[in-house]
C-alpha positions as CSV (number, residue, x, y, z in Angstrom):
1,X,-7.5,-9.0,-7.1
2,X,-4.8,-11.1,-8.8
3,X,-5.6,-9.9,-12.3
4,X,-5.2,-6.2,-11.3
5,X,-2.7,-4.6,-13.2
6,X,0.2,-2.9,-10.5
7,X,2.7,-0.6,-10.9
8,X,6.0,-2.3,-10.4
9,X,6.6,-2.2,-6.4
10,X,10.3,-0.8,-7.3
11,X,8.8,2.4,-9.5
12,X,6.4,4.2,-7.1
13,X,7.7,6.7,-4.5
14,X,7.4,6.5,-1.0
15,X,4.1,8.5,-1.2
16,X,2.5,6.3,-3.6
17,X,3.8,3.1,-1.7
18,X,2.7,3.9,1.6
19,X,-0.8,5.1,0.2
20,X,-1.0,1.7,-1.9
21,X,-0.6,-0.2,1.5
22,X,-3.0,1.5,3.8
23,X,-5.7,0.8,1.1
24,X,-4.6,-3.0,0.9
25,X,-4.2,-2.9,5.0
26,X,-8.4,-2.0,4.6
27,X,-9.1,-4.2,2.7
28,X,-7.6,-6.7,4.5
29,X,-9.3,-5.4,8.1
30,X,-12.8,-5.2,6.4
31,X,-12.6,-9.3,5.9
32,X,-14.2,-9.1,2.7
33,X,-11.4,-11.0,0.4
34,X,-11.3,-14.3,-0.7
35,X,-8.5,-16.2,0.7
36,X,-6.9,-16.7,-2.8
37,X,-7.5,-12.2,-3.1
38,X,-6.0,-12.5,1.1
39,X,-3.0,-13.7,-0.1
40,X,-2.3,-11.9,-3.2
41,X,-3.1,-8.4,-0.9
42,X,-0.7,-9.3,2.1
43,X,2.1,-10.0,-0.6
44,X,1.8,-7.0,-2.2
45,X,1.4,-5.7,0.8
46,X,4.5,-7.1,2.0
47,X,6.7,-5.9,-0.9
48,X,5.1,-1.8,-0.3
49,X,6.4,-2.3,3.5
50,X,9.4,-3.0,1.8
51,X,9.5,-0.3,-0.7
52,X,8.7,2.4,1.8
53,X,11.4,0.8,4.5
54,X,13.8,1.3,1.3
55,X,13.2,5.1,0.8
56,X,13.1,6.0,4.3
57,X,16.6,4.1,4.9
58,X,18.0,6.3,1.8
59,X,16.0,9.7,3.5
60,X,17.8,8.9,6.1
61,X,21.6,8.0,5.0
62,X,20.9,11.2,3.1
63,X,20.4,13.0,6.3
64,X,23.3,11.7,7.8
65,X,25.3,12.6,5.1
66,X,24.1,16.4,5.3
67,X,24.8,16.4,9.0
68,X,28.2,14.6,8.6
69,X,28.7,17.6,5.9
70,X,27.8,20.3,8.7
71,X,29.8,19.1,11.2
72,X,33.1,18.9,8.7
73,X,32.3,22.8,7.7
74,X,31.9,23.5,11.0
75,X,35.2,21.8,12.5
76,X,33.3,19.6,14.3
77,X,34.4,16.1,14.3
78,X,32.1,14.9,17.0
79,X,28.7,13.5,16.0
């Protein structure tokens, strides 16, 4: 496991993040990985979480943004 070579965490999309990280959350449930490979899964793993929280925090400021947009063209100044 550690000598696999990754893509850096900070270059994949959501879609690849989030697929990278149910594959490691397997292999981790199936109990077959040395400690040492245990470890070197749940930090990657814990840097994809972190990737994926990342683009759905910017899908979602972007959506704001288009609503806040809407609600300007339409004279609304409520939310």
């Amino acid at each position: 496991m550690p000598n696999e070579d990754f893509t850096p965490v900070e270059n994949l999309s959501y879609e690849q993040a989030r697929e990278e990280l149910m594959g490691i959350v397997s292999k981790l449930e199936s109990g077959a990985s040395s400690l040492e490979d245990s470890l070197a899964l749940w930090e990657r793993g814990e840097a994809l979480a972190q990737r994926c929280e990342e683009w759905l925090d910017g899908a979602k400021k972007r959506l704001d943004a288009a609503k806040e947009r809407r609600a300007q063209s339409n004279g609304d100044t409520s939310e």
